[in-house]
Biopython code that builds the backbone (N, CA, C, O; Angstrom):
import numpy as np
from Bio.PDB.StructureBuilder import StructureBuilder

atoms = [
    (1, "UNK", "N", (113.631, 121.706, 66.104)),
    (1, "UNK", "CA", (114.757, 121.324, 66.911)),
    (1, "UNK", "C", (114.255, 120.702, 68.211)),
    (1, "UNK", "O", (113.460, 121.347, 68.893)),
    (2, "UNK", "N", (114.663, 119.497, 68.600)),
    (2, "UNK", "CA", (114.260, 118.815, 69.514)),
    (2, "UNK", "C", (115.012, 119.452, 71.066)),
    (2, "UNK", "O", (116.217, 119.690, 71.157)),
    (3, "UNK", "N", (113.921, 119.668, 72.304)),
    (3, "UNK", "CA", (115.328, 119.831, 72.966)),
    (3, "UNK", "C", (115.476, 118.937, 73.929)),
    (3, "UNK", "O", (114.635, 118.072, 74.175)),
    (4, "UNK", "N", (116.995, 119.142, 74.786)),
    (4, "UNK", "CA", (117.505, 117.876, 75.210)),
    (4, "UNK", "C", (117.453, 118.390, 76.849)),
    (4, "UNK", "O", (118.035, 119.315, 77.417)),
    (5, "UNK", "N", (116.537, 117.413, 77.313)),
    (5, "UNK", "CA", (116.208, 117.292, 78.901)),
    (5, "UNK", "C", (117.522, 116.999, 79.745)),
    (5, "UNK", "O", (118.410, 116.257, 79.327)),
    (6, "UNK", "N", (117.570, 117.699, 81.065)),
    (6, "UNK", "CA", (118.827, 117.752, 81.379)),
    (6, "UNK", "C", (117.992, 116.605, 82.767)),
    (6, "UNK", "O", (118.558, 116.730, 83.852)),
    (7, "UNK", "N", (116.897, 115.688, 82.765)),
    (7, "UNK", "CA", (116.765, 115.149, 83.456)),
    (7, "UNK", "C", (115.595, 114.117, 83.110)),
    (7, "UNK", "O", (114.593, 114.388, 82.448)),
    (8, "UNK", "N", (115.891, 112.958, 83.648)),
    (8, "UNK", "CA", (114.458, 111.820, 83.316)),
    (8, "UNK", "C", (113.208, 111.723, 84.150)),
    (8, "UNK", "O", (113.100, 111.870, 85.367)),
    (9, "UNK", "N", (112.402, 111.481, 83.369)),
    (9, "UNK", "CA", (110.997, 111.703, 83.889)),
    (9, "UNK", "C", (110.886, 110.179, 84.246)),
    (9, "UNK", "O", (111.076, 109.312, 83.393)),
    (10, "UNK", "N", (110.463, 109.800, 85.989)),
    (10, "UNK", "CA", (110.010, 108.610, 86.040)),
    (10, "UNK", "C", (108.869, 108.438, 87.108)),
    (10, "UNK", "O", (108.814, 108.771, 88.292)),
    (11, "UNK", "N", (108.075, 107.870, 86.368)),
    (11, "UNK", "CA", (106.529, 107.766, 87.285)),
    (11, "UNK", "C", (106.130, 106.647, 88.216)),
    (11, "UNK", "O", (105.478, 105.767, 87.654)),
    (12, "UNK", "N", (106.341, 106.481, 89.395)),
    (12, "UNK", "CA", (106.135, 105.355, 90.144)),
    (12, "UNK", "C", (105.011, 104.986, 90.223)),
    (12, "UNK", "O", (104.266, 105.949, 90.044)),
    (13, "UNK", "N", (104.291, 103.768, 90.462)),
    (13, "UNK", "CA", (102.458, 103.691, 90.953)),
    (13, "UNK", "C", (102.739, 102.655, 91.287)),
    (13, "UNK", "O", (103.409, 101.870, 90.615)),
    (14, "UNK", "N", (102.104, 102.365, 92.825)),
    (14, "UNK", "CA", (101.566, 100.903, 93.785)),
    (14, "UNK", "C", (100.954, 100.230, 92.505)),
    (14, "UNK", "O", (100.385, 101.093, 91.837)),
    (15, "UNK", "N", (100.898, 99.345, 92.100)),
    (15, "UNK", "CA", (100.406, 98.772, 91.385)),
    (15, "UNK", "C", (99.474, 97.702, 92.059)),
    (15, "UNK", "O", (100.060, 96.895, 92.780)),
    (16, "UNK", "N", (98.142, 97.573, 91.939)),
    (16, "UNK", "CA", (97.158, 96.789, 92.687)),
    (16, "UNK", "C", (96.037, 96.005, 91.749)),
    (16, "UNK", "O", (95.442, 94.940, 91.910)),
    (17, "UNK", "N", (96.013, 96.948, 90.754)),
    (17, "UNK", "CA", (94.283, 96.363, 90.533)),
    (17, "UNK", "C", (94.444, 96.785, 88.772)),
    (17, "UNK", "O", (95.049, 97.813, 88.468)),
    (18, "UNK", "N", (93.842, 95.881, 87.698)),
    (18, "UNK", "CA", (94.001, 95.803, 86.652)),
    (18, "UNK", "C", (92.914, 96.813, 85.893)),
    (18, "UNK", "O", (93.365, 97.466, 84.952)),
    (19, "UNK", "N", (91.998, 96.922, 86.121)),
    (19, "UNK", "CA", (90.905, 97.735, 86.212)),
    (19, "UNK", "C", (91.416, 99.600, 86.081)),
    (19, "UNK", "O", (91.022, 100.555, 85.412)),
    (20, "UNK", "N", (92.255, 99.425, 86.908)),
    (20, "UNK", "CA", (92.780, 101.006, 87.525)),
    (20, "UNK", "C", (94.014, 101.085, 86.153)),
    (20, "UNK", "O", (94.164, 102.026, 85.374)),
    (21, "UNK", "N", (94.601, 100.090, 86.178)),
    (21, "UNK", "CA", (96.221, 100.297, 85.102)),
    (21, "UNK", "C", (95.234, 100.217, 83.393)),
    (21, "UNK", "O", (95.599, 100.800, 82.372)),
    (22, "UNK", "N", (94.520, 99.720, 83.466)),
    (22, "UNK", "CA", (94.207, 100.073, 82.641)),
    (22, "UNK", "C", (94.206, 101.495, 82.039)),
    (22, "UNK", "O", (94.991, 101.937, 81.199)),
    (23, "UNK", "N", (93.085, 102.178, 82.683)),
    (23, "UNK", "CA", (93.020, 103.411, 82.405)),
    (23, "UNK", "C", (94.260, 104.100, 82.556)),
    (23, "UNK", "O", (94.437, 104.744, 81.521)),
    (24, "UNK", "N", (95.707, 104.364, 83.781)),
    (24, "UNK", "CA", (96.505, 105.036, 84.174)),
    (24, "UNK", "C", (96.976, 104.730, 82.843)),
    (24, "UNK", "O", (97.207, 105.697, 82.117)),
    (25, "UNK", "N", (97.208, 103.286, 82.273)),
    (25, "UNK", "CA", (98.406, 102.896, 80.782)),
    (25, "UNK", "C", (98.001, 103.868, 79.612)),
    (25, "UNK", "O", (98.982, 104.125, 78.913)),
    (26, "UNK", "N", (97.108, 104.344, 79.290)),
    (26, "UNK", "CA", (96.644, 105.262, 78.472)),
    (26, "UNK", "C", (97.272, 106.268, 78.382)),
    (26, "UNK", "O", (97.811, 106.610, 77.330)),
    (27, "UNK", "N", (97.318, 106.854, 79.334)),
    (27, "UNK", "CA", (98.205, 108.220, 79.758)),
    (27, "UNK", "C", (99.874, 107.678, 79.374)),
    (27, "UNK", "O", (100.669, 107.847, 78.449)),
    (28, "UNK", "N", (99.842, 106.916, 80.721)),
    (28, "UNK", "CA", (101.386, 106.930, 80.775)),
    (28, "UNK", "C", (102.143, 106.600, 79.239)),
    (28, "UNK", "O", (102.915, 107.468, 78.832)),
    (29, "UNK", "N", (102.020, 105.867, 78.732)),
    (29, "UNK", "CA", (102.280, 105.411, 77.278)),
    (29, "UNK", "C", (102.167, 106.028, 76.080)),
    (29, "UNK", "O", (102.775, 105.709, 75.058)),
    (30, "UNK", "N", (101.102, 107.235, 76.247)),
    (30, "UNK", "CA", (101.313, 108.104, 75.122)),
    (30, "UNK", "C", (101.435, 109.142, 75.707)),
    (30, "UNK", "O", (100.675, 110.067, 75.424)),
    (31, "UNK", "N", (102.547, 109.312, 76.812)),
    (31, "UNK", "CA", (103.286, 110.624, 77.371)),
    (31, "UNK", "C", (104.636, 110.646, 77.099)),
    (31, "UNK", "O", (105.561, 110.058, 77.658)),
    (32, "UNK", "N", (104.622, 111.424, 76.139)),
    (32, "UNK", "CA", (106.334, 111.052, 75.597)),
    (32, "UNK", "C", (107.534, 111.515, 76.211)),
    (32, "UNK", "O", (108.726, 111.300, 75.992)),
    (33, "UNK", "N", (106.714, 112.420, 77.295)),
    (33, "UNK", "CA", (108.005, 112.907, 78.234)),
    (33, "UNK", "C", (108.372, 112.446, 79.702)),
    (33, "UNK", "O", (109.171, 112.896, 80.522)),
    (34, "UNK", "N", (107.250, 111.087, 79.736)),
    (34, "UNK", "CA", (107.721, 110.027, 80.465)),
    (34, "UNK", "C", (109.064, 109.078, 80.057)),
    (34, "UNK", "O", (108.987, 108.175, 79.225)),
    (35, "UNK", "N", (109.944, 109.328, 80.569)),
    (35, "UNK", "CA", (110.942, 108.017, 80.376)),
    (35, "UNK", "C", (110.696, 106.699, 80.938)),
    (35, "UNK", "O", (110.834, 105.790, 80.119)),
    (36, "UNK", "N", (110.355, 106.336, 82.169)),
    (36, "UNK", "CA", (110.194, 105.537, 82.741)),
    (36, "UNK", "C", (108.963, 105.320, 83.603)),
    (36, "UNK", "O", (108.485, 106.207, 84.311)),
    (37, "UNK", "N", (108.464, 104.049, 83.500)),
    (37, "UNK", "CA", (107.054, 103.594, 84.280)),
    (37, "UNK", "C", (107.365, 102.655, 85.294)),
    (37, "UNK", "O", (107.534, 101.490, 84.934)),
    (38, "UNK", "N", (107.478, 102.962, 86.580)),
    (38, "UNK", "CA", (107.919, 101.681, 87.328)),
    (38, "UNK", "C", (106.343, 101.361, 88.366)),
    (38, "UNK", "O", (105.632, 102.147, 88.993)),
    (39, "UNK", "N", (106.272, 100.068, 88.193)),
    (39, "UNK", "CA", (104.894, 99.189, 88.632)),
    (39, "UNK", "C", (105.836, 99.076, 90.165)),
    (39, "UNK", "O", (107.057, 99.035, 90.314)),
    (40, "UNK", "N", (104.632, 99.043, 91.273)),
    (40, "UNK", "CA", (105.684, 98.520, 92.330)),
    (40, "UNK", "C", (104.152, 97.264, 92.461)),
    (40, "UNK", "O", (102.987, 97.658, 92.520)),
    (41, "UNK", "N", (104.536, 95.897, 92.478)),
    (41, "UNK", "CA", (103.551, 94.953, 92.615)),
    (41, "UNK", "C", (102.829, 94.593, 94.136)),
    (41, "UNK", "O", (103.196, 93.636, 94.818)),
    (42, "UNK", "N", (101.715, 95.560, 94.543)),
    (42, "UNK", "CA", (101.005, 95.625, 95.376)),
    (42, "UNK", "C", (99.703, 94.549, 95.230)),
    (42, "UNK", "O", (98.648, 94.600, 95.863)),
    (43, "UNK", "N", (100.032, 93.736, 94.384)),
    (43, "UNK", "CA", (98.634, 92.939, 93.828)),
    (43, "UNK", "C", (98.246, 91.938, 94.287)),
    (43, "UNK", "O", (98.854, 90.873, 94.175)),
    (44, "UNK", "N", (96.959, 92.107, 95.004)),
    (44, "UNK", "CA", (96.582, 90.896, 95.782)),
    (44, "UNK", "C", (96.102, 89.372, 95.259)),
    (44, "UNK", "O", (96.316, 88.301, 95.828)),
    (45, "UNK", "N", (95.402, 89.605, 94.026)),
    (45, "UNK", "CA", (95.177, 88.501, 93.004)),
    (45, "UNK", "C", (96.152, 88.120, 91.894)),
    (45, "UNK", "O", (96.319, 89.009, 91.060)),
    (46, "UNK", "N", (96.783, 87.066, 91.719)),
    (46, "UNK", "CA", (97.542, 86.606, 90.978)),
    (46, "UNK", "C", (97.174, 86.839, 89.393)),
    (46, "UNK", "O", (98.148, 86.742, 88.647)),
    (47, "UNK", "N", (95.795, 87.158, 88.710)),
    (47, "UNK", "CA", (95.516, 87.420, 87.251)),
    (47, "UNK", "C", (96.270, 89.034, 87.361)),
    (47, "UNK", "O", (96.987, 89.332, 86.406)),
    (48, "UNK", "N", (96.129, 90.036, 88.459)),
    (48, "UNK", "CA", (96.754, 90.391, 88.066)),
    (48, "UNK", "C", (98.518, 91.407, 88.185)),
    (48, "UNK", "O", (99.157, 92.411, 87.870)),
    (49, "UNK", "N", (98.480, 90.066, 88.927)),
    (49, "UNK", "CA", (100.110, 89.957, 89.179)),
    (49, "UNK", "C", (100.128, 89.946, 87.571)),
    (49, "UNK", "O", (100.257, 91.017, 86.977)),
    (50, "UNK", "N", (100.025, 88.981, 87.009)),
    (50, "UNK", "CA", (100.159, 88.366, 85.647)),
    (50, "UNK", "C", (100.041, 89.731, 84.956)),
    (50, "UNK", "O", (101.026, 90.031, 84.283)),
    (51, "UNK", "N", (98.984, 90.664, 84.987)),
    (51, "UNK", "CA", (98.457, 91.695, 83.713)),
    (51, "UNK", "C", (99.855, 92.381, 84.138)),
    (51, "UNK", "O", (100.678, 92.488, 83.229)),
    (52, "UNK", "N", (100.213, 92.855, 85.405)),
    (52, "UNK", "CA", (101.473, 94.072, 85.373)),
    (52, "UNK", "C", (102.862, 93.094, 84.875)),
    (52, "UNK", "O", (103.841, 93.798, 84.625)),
    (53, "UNK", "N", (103.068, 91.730, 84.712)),
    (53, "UNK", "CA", (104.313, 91.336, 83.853)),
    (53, "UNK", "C", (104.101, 91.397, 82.563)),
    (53, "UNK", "O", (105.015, 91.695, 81.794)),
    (54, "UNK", "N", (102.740, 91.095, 82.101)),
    (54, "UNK", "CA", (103.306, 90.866, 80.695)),
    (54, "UNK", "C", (102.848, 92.631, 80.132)),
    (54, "UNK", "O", (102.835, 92.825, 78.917)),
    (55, "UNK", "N", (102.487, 93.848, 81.115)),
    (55, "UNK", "CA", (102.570, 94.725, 80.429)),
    (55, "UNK", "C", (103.873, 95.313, 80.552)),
    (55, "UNK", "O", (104.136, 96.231, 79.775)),
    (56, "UNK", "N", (104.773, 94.936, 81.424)),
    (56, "UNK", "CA", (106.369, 94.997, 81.333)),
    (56, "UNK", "C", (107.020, 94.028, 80.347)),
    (56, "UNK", "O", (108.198, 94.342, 80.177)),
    (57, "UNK", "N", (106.684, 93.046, 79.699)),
    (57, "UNK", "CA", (107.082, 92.150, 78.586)),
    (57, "UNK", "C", (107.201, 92.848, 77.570)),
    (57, "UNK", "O", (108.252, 92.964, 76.939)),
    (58, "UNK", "N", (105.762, 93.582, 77.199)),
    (58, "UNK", "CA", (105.383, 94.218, 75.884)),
    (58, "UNK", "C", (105.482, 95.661, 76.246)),
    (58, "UNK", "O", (104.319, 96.057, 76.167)),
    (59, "UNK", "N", (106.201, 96.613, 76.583)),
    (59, "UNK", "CA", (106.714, 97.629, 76.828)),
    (59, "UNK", "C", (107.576, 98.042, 77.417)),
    (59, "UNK", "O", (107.618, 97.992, 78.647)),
    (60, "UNK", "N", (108.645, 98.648, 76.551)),
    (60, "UNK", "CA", (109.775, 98.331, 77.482)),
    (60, "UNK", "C", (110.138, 99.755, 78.352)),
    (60, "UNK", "O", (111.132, 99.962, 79.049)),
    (61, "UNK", "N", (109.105, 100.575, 78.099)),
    (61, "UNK", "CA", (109.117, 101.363, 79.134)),
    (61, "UNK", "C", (108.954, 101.339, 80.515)),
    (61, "UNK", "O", (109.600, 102.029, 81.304)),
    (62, "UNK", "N", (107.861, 100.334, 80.873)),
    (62, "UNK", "CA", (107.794, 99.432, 82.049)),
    (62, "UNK", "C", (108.694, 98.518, 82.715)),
    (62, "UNK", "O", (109.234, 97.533, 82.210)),
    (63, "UNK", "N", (108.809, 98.971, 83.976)),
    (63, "UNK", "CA", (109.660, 97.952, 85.012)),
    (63, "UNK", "C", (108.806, 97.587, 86.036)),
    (63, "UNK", "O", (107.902, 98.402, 86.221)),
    (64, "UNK", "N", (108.806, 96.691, 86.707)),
    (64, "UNK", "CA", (108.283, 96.400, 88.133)),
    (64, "UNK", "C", (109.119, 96.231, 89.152)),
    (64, "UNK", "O", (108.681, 96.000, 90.278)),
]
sb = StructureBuilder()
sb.init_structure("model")
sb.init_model(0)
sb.init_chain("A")
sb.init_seg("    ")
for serial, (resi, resn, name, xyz) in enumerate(atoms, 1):
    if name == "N":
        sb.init_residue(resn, " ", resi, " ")
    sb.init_atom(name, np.array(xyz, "f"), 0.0, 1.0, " ", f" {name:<3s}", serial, name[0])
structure = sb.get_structure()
């Protein structure tokens, strides 16, 4: 019997450096009692401005 959360799990992170989300996406993504991943775009280089959209493209657990 599954049970039913009387509240959502949502994980904020500065988002900066591609290197770092890497490793954090591991976790966050196979944590099933995360509902929500919100990127806040702190990123000083544009490659990876780019890596935190298209990992909000291809997961739709991700927002920025």
């Amino acid at each position: 019997m599954k049970k039913i959360r009387e509240h959502r799990i949502i994980v904020v992170t500065p988002a900066g450096r591609k290197a770092y989300l890497e490793i954090l996406k591991t976790y966050i993504l196979k944590d099933e009692s995360i509902d929500e991943w919100i990127l806040w775009d702190n990123c000083r280089l544009e490659s990876d401005r780019i890596y935190i959209k298209n990992l909000a493209k291809n997961h739709t657990k991700i927002k920025i």
